[in-house]
C-alpha positions in Angstrom: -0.1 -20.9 -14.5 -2.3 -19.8 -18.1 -2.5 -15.9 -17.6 -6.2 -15.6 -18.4 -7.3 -17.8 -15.9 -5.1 -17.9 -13.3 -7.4 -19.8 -10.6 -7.4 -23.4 -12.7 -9.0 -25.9 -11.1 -9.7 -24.3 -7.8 -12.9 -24.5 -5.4 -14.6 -21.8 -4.0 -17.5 -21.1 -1.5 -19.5 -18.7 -2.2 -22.2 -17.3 0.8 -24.4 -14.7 -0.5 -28.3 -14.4 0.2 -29.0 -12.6 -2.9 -29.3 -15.5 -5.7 -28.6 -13.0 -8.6 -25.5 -12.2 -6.7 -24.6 -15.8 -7.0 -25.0 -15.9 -10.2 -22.5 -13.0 -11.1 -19.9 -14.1 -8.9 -20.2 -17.7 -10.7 -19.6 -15.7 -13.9 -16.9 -14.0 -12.6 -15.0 -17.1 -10.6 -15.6 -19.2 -13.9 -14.0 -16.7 -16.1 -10.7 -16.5 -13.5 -10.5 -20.6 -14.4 -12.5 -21.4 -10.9 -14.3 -24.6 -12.1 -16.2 -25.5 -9.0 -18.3 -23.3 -7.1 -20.4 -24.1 -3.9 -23.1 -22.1 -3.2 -25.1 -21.1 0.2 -27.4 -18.8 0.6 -26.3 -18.4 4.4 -23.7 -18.6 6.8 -25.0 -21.3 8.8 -25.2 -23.7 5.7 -21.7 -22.2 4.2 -20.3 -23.1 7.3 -21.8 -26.6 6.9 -20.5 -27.2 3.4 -17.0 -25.5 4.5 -17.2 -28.4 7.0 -18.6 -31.2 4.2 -16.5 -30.2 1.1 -12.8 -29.5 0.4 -12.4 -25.8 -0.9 -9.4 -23.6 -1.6 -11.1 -20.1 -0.6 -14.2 -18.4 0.6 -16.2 -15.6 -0.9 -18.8 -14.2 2.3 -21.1 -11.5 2.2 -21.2 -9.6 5.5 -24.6 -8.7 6.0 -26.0 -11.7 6.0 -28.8 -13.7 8.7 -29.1 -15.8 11.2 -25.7 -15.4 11.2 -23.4 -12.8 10.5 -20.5 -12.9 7.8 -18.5 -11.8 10.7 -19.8 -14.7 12.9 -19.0 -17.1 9.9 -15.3 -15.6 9.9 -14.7 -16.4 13.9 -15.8 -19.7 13.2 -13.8 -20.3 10.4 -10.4 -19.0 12.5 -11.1 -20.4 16.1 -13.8 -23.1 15.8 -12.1 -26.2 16.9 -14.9 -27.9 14.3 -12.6 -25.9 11.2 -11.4 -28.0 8.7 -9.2 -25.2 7.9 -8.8 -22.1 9.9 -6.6 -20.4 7.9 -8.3 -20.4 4.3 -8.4 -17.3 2.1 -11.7 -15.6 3.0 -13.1 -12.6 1.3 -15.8 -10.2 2.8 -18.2 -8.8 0.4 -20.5 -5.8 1.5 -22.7 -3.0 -0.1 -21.3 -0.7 2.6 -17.7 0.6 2.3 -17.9 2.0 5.9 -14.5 2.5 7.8 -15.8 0.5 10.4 -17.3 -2.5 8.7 -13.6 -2.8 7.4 -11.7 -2.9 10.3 -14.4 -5.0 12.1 -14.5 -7.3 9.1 -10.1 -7.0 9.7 -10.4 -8.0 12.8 -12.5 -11.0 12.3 -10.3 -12.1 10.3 -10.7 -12.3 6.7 -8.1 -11.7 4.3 -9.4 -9.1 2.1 -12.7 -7.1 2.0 -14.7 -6.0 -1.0 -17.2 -3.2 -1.8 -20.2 -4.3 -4.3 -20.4 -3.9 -7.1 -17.8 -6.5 -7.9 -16.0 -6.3 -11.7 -14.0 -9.3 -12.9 -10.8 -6.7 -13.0 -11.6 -6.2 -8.8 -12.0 -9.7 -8.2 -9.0 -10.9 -10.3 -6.7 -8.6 -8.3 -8.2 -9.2 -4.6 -8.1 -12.9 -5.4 -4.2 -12.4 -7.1 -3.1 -11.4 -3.5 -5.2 -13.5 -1.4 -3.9 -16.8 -3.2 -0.8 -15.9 -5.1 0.6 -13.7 -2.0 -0.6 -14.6 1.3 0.5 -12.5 4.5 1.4 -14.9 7.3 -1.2 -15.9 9.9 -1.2 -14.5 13.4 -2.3 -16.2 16.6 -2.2 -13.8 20.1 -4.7 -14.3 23.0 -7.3 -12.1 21.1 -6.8 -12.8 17.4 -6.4 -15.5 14.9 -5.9 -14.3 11.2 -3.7 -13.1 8.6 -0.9 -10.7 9.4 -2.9 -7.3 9.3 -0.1 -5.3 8.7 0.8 -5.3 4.8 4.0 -3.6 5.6 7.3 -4.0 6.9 6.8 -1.2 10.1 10.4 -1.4 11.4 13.2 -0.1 10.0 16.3 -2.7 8.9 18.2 -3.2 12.3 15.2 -1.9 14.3 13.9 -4.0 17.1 10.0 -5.5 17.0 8.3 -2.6 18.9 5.4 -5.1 19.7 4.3 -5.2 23.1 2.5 -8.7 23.0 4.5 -11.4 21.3 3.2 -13.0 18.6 3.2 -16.0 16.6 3.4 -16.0 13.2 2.4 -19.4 11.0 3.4 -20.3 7.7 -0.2 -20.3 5.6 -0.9 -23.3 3.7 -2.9 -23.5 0.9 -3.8 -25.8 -2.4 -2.9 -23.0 -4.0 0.3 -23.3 -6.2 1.9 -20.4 -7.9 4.4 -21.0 -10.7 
C-alpha cells in the first residue's frame, strides 16, 4: 500500500448539503489516493446512489433534510433494499455534542467527526475505519460495528453480556498489505 495515499483506487460517497463542503472533502479524499467520489447533496439521493453505484465507504453529514444522516445510517444497516449493510460510514457534524455521538453510535456508523475536517483527521479516522474494522454486531435492537473498542473482560473472564450477540466478520474491498 504507497504510504502517502493509502486509500488507492477506492470509491467514496460523500452526502453533504453544503457544496463548498463537497468540495473540501474531494480535496481531501483525492489527496488520501480516493480517485472516485460520488456526490449528493442529501440523504435521500445518497441513499439512491449507495443503491445505484458500487462504493467502498460513506462520508454523511448528520444534519441533513428530508432525511436525517441518522435516518440514512438505519437504512444503510437494516434496509432489506442495502446493497451493503455493513459498509464503513462516517458521520460528519458541526456539533460535537455528547449526545449527537452516541445517537450517531447507536445508529450505527463507524466513526464520527467534528467539522472542521483536516486531511491529518480524516487520514486517521479513515486508517481505522478501513485498515482496522471492529466486528459487526446484530442483537434484536442493533445492527452495526462492535461499539466497544476494547477488550472489557479480563483473560479467563466470562462474557458478562446479558443479551447474546452475534458477531460477523466485516467485509470490505478494502485490502491492507
Amino acid at each position: 500500500m504507497h504510504k502517502e495515499k493509502p486509500f488507492t483506487g477506492l470509491t467514496a460517497l460523500v452526502i453533504e448539503a453544503n457544496r463548498p463542503m463537497r468540495v473540501l472533502l474531494r480535496g481531501l479524499l483525492n489527496g488520501l489516493g480516493v480517485s472516485t467520489m460520488h456526490e449528493a447533496g442529501d440523504a435521500v439521493e445518497g441513499f439512491q446512489m449507495f443503491q445505484r453505484m458500487p462504493v467502498d465507504f460513506i462520508i454523511t453529514e448528520l444534519d441533513i433534510i428530508p432525511l436525517s444522516g441518522l435516518d440514512f445510517v438505519r437504512l444503510v444497516r437494516n434496509a432489506t433494499e442495502s446493497p451493503n449493510p455493513t459498509i464503513p460510514v462516517v458521520m460528519l457534524s458541526a456539533l460535537a455534542e455528547h449526545r449527537l455521538v452516541v445517537a450517531s453510535r447507536d445508529a450505527g456508523v463507524n466513526a464520527f467527526m467534528v467539522k472542521p475536517v483536516s486531511g491529518d483527521s480524516l487520514r486517521a479516522t479513515m486508517n481505522g475505519v478501513l485498515l482496522k474494522p471492529r466486528p459487526f454486531v446484530r442483537t434484536e435492537k442493533y445492527f452495526g460495528p462492535d461499539r466497544r473498542r476494547k477488550a472489557m473482560n479480563r483473560p479467563g473472564e466470562a462474557e458478562r453480556r446479558r443479551v447474546q450477540i452475534a458477531l460477523l466478520p466485516v467485509t470490505s474491498a478494502v485490502v491492507s498489505g
